[in-house]
C-alpha positions as CSV (number, residue, x, y, z in Angstrom):
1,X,-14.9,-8.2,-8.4
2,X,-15.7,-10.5,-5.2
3,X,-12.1,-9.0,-3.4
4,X,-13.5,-5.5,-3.5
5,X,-17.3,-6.4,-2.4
6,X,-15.8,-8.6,0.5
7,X,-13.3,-6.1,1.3
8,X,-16.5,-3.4,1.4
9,X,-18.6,-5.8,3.5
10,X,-15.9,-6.3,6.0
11,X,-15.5,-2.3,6.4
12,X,-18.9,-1.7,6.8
13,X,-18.9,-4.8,9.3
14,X,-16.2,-3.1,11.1
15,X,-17.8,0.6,11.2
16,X,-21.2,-1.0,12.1
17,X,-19.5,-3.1,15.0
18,X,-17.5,0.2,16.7
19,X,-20.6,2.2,16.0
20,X,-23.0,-0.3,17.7
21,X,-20.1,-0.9,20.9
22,X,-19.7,-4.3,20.1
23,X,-15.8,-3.4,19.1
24,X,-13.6,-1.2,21.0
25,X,-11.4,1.4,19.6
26,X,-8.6,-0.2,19.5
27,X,-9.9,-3.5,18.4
28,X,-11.6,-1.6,15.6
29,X,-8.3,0.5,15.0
30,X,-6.2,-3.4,14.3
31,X,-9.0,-4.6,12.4
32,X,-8.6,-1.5,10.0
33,X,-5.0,-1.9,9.8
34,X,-5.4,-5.1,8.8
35,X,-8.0,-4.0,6.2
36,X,-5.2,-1.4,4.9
37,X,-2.4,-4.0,4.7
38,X,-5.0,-5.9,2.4
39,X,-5.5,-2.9,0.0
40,X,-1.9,-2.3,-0.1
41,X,-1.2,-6.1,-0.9
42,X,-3.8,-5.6,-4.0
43,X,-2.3,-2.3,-5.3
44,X,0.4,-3.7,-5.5
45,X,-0.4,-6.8,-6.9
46,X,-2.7,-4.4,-9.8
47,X,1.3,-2.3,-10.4
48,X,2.0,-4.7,-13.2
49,X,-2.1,-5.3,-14.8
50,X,-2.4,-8.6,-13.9
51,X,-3.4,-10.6,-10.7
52,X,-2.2,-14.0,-10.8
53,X,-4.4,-16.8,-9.4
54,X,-1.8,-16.8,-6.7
55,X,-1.7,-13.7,-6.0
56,X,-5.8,-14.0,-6.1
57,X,-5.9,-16.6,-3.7
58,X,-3.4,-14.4,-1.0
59,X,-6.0,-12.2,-1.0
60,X,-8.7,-14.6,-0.5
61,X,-6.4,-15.9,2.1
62,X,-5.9,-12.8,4.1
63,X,-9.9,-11.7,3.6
64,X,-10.7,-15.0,5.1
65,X,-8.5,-14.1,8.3
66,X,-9.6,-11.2,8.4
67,X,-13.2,-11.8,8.6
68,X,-12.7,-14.4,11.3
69,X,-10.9,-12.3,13.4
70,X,-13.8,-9.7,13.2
71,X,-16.6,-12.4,13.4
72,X,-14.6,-13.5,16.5
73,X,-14.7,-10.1,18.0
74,X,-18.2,-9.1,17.3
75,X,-19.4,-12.6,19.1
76,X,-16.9,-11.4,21.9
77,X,-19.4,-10.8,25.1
78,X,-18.4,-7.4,27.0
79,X,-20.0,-6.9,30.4
């Protein structure tokens, strides 16, 4: 569904940005823990077969943060 193929998009995002320098180790290493925090949310979320449209939107919610904390970092100028 659109969760997964943002969540994908975002971890290619992050692998690309670490790979290419414009993320640091550790910045990548936050951004990833982050990324796992959101799976774990889902998984659990999936334990009973149904996601609520609340429990839809959190992850919307925390994808959205997510993404804007990486965009934020990738435009981050390193000299």
């Amino acid at each position: 569904n659109g969760i997964d193929n943002r969540q994908e998009n975002i971890g290619q995002r992050i692998d690309e940005g670490l790979r290419s320098g414009r993320l640091t180790r550790p910045e990548a290493r936050r951004l990833q823990r982050q990324e796992r925090d959101i799976a774990r949310h889902e998984a659990s979320f999936k334990r009973d077969g149904v996601v609520t449209q609340q429990e839809r939107q959190q992850l919307r919610s925390e994808l959205a943060r997510l993404n804007n904390d990486l965009a934020r970092l990738l435009r981050n100028e390193r000299r």
